[in-house]
ZADO-1210 file (C-alpha; in nm, 4 decimals, padded with zeros to 6 digits):
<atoms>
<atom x="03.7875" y="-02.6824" z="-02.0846" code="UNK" pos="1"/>
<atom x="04.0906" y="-02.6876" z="-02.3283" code="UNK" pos="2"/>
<atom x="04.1659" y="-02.3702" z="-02.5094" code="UNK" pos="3"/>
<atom x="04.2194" y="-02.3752" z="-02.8496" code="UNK" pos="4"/>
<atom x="04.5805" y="-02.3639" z="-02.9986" code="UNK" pos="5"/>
<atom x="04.6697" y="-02.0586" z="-03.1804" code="UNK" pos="6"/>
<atom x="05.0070" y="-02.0641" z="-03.3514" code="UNK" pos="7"/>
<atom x="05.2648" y="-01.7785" z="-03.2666" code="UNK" pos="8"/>
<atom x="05.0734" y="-01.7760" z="-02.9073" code="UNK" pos="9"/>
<atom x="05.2025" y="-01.9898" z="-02.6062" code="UNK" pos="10"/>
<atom x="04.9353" y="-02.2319" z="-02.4567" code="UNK" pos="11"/>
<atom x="04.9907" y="-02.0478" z="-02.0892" code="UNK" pos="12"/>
<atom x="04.7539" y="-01.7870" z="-02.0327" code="UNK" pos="13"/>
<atom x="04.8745" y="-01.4463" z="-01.8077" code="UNK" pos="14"/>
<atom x="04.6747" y="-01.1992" z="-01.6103" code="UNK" pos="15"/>
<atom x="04.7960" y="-00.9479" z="-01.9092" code="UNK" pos="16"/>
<atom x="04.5747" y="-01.1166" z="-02.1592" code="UNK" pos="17"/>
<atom x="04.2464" y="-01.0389" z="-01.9609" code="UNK" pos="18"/>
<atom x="04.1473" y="-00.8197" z="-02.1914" code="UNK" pos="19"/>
<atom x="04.1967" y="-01.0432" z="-02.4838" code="UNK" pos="20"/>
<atom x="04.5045" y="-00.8647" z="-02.5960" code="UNK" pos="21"/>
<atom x="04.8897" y="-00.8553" z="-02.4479" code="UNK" pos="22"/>
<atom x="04.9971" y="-00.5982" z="-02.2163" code="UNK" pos="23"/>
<atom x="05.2900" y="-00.4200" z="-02.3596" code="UNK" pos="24"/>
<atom x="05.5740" y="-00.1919" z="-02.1564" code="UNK" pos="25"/>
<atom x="05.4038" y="00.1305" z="-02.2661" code="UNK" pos="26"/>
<atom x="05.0543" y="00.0071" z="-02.1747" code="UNK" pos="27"/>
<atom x="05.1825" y="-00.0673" z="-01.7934" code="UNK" pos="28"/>
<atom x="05.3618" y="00.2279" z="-01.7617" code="UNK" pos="29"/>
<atom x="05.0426" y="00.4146" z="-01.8369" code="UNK" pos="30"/>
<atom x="04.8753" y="00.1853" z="-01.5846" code="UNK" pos="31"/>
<atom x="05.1518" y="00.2568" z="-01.3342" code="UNK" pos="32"/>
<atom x="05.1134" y="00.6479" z="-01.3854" code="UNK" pos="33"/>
<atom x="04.7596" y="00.6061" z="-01.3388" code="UNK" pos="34"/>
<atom x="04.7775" y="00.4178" z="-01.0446" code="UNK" pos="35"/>
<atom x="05.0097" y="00.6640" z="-00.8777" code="UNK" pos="36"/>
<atom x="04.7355" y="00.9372" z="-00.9334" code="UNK" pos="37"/>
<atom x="04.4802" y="00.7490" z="-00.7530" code="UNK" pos="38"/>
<atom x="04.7148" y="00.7111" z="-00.4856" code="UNK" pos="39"/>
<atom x="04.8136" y="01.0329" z="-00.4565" code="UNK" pos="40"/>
<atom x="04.4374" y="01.1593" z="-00.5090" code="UNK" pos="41"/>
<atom x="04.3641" y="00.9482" z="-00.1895" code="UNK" pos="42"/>
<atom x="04.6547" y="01.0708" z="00.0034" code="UNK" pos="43"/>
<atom x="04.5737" y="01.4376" z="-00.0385" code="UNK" pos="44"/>
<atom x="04.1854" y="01.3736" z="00.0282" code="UNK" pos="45"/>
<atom x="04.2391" y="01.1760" z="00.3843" code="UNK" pos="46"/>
<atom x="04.4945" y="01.4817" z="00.4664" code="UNK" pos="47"/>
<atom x="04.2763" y="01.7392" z="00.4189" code="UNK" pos="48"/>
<atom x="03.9798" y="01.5899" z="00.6120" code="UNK" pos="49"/>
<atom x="04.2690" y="01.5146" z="00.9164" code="UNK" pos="50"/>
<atom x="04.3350" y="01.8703" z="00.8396" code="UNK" pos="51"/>
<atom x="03.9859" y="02.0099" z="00.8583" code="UNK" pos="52"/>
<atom x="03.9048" y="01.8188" z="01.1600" code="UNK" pos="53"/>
<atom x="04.2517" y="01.8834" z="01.3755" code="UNK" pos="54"/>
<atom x="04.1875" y="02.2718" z="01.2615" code="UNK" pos="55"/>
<atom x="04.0482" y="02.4340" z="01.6055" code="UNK" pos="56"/>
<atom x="03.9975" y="02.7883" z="01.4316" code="UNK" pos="57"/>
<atom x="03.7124" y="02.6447" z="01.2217" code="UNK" pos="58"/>
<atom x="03.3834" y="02.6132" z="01.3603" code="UNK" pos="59"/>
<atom x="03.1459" y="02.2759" z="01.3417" code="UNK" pos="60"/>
<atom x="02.9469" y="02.4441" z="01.0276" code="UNK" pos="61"/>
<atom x="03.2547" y="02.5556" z="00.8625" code="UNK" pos="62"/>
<atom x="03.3798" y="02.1436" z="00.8844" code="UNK" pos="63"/>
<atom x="03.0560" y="02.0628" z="00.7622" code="UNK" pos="64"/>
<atom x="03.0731" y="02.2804" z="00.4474" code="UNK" pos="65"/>
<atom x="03.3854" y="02.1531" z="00.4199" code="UNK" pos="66"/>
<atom x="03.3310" y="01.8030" z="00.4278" code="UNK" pos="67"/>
<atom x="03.0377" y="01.8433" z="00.2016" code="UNK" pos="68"/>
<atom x="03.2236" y="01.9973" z="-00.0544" code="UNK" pos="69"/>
<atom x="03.4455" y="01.7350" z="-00.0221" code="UNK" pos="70"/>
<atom x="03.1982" y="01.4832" z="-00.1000" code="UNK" pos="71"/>
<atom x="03.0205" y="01.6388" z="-00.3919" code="UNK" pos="72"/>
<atom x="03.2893" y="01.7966" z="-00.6279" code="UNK" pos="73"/>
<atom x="03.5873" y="01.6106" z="-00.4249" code="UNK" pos="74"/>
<atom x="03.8778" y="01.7597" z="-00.6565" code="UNK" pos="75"/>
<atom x="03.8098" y="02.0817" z="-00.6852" code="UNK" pos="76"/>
<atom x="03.7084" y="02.0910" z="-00.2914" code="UNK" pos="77"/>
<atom x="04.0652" y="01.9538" z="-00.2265" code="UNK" pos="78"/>
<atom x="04.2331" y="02.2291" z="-00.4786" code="UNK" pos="79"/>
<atom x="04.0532" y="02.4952" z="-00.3629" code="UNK" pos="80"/>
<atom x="04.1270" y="02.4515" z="00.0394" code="UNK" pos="81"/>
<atom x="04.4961" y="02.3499" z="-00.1070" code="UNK" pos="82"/>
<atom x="04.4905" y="02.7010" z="-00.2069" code="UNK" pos="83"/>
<atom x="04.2716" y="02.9444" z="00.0273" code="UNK" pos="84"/>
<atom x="04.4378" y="02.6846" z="00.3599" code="UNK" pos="85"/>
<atom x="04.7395" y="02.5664" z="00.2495" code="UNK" pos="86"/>
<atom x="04.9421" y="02.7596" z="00.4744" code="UNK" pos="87"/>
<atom x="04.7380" y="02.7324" z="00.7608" code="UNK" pos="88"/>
<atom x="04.7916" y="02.3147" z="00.7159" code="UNK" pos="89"/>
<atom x="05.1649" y="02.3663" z="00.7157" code="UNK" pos="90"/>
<atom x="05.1222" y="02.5639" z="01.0357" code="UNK" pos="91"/>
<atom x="04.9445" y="02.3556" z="01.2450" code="UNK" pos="92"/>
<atom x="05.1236" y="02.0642" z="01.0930" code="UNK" pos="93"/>
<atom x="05.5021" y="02.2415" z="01.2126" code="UNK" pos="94"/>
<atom x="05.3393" y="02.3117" z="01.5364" code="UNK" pos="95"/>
<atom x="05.1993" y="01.9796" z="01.6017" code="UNK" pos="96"/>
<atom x="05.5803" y="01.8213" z="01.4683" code="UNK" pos="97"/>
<atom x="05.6942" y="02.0685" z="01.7237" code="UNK" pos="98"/>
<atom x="05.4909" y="01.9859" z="02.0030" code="UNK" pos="99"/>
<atom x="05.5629" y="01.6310" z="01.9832" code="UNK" pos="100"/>
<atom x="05.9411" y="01.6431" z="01.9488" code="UNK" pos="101"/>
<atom x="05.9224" y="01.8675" z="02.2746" code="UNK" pos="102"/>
<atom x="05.6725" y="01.5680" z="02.4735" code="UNK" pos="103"/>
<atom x="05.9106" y="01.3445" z="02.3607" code="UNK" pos="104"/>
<atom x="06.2176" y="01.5121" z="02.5109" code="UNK" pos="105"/>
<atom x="06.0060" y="01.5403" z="02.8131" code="UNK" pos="106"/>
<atom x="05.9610" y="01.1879" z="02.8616" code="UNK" pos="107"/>
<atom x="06.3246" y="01.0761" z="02.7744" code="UNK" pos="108"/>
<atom x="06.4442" y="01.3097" z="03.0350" code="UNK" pos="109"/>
<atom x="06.2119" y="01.2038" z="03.3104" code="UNK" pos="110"/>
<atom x="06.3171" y="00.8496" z="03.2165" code="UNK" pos="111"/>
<atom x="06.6576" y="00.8657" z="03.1748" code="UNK" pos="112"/>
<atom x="06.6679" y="01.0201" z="03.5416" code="UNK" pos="113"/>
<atom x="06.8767" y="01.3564" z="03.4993" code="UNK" pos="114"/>
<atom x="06.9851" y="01.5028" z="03.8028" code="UNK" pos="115"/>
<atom x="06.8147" y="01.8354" z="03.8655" code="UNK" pos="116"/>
<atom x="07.1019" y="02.1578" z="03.9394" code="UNK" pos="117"/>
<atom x="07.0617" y="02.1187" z="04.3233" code="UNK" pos="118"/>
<atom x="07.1344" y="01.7139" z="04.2989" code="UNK" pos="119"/>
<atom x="07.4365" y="01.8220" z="04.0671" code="UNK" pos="120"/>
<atom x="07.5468" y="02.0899" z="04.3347" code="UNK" pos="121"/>
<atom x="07.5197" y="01.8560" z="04.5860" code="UNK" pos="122"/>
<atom x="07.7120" y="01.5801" z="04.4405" code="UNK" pos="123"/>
<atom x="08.0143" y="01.8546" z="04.3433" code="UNK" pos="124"/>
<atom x="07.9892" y="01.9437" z="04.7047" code="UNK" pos="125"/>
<atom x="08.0512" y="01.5889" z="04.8101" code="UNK" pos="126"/>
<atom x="08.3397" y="01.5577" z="04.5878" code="UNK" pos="127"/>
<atom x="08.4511" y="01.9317" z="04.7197" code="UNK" pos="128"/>
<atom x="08.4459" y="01.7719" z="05.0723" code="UNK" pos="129"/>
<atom x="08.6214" y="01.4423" z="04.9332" code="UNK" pos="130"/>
<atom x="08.9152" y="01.6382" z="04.8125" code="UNK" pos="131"/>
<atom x="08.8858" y="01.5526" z="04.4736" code="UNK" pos="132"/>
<atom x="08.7965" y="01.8523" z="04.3127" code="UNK" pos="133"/>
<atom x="08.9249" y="02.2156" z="04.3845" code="UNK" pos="134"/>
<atom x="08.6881" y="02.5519" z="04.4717" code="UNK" pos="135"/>
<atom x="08.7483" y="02.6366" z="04.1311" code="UNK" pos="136"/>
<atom x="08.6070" y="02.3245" z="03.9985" code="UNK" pos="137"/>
<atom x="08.3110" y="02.3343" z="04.1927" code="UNK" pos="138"/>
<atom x="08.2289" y="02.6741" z="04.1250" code="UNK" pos="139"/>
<atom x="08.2407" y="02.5800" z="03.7236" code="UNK" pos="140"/>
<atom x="08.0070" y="02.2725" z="03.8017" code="UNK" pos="141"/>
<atom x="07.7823" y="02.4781" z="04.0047" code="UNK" pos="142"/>
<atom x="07.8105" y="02.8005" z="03.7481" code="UNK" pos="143"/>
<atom x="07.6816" y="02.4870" z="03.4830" code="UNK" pos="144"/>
<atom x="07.4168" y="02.3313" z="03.6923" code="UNK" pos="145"/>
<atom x="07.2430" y="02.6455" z="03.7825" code="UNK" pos="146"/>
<atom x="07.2952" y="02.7788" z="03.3695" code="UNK" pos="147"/>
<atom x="07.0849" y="02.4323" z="03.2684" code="UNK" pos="148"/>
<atom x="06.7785" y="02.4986" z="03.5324" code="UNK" pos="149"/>
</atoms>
């Protein structure tokens, strides 16, 4: 069907015009501001259910409340455990940061194979044997191994 020609107006139409009129640089701005709200609405919502479920101090009616709340008056449910847990969240969020960082040195060390201090002592032995090191060398090798176990 063939729209009509309207002068001053250019015969494509855009996804702006939906509305009937033309989007101008204030109107998405608005749009865009709005749109980062919801966002960030969503964003603090899903963290403090992952927050109310990873917390181990609160007990299964407690969660409930809490996720009722949630449901039924979802803003102020999210301010108000902002405020009265907020602390708490960063808590068991640094701990959980922290726990991580230390399984993940775990594994690199079991995979990269580092020596344990008796493999270490044993090796600077070897090369105390060999001739290529001097007592005092070994006993700074062996004063490090046994300082890292």
């Amino acid at each position: 069907m063939p729209r009509e020609y309207v002068p001053g107006r250019s015969r494509s139409s855009t996804v702006l015009e939906a509305k009937g009129r033309d989007m101008n640089l204030w109107d998405f701005f608005v749009w865009l501001f709005w749109f980062y709200v919801l966002v960030a609405c969503i964003w603090i919502f899903i963290t403090v259910i992952i927050d109310i479920f990873r917390d181990h101090t609160l007990n299964g009616w407690g969660k409930a409340l809490w996720i009722i709340f949630l449901v039924f008056l979802p803003f102020l449910a999210a301010f108000v455990y902002l405020i009265a847990r907020g602390s708490g969240m960063a808590e068991r969020r640094a701990a959980e940061v922290s726990r991580a960082q230390a399984d993940s040195a775990d594994y690199i060390r079991s995979v990269a194979g580092g020596s344990s201090a008796s493999a270490e002592i044993e090796k600077g032995k070897q090369l105390l044997d060999a001739g290529t090191i001097t007592q005092a060398e070994f006993d700074t090798l062996k004063a490090k191994a046994l300082q890292k176990a």
